[in-house]
C-alpha positions as CSV (number, residue, x, y, z in Angstrom):
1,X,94.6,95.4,140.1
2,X,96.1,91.9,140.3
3,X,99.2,91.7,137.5
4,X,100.6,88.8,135.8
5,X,104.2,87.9,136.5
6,X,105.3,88.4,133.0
7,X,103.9,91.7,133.5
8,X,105.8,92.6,136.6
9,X,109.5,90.8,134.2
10,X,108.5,93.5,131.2
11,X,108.7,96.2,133.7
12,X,111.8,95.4,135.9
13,X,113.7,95.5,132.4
14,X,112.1,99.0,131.3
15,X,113.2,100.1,134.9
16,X,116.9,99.3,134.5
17,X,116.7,100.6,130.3
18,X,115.5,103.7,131.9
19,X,118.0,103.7,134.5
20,X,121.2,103.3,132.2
21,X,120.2,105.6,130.1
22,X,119.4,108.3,132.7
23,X,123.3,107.4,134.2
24,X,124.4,107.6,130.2
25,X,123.6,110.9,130.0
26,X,124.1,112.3,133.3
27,X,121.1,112.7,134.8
28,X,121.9,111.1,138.2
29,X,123.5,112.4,141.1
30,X,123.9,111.4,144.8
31,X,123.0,113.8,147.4
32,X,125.6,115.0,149.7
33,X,123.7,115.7,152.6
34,X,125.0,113.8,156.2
35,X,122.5,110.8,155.9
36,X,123.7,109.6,152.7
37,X,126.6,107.5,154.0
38,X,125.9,105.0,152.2
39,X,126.0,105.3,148.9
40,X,128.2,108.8,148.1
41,X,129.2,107.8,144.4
42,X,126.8,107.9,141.5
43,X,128.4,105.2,139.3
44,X,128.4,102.5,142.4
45,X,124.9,103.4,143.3
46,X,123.9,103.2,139.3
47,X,126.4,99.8,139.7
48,X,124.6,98.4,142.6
49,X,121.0,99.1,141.6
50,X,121.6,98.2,138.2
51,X,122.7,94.5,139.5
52,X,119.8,94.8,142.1
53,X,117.0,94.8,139.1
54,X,119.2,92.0,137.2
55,X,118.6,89.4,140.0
56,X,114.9,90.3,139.8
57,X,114.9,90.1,136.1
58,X,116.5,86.9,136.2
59,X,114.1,85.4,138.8
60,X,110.9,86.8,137.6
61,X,111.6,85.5,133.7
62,X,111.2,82.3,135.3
63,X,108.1,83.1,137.1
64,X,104.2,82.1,135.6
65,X,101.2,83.8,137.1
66,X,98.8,80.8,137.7
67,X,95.1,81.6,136.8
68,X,92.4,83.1,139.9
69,X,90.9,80.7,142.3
70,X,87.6,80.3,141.7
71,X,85.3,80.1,144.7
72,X,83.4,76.4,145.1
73,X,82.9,77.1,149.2
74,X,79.2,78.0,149.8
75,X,79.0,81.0,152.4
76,X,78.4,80.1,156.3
77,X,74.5,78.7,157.1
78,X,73.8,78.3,153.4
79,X,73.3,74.9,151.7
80,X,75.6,74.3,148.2
């Protein structure tokens, strides 16, 4: 299933809505196990992600999906 850019922009913004308001009401938390060293605090890990999604919204509102290729090459030993 081949998308169109647009496409791809409409979700990245759903994906951070749905983000925020799962951090709004509480809904995320880090784990605490050892391997999580990097990101131990919910609010900096919502912070960080949040401004992850925002530099691919920003770049992908710019982005148009061109239209598919259509084939003009004949296939090997046959005549076009």
């Amino acid at each position: 299933m081949t998308r169109d850019a647009s496409e791809i922009y409409d979700d990245l913004k759903a994906l951070a809505n749905e983000l925020e308001d799962l951090a709004a009401t509480g809904r995320i938390t880090m784990s605490t196990d050892s391997w999580n060293k990097d990101y131990p605090e919910t609010k900096q890990a919502v912070a960080q992600a949040l401004a992850a999604l925002l530099v691919a919204i920003n770049a992908t509102c710019w982005m148009e999906t061109l239209p598919a290729a259509e084939a003009t090459a004949t296939k090997l030993g046959q005549r076009g």
